[in-house]
C-alpha positions in Angstrom: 4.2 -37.5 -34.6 2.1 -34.4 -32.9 4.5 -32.6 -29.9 3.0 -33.5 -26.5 3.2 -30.4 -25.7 0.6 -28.8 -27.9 0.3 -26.0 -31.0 3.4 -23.7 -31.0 2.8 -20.6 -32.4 6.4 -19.2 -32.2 8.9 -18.1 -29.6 7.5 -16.7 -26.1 5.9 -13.2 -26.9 6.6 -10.5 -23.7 3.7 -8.5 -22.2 2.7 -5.2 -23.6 4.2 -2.1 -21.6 1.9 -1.0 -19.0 0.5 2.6 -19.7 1.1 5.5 -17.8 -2.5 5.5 -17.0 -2.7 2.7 -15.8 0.8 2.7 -12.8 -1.1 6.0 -12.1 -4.3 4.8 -11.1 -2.4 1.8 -8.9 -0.4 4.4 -7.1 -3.0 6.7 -6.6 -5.4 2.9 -5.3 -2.7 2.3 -2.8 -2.8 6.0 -1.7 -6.0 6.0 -1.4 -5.8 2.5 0.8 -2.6 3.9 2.6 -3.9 7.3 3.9 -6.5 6.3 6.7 -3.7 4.3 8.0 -1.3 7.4 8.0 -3.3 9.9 9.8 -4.1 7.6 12.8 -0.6 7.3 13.0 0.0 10.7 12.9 -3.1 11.0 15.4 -1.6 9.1 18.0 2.1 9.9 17.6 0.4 13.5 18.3 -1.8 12.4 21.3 1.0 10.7 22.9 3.5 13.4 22.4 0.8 16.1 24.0 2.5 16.9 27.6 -1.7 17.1 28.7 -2.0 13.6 27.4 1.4 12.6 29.4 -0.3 14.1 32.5 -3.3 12.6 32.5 -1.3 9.1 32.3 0.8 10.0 35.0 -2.0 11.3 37.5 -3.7 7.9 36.6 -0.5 5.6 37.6 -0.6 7.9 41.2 
């Protein structure tokens, strides 16, 4: 009687290690992705923590 389930060709093999190469090239993608994000950040946190900035804000409220 043939299994149901189809042609086994032994147990469950794992997947090959990943290369160094290769984690290095995803880290340096999500860098890559990441840093735009980071410096407007950094942009902003600097704009809003400028005492001119604050002024301007506050002579605008007045």
């Amino acid at each position: 009687m043939p299994n149901p389930r189809g042609p086994s060709d032994g147990p469950a093999q794992a997947l090959p290690d990943s290369s160094p190469d290769t984690i290095l090239t995803g880290v340096k993608k999500f860098l890559v992705g990441v840093a735009p994000g980071g410096l407007m950040l950094l942009g902003a946190v600097a704009l809003f923590g400028s005492g001119s900035f604050l002024d301007s804000l506050r002579t605008l409220r007045s």
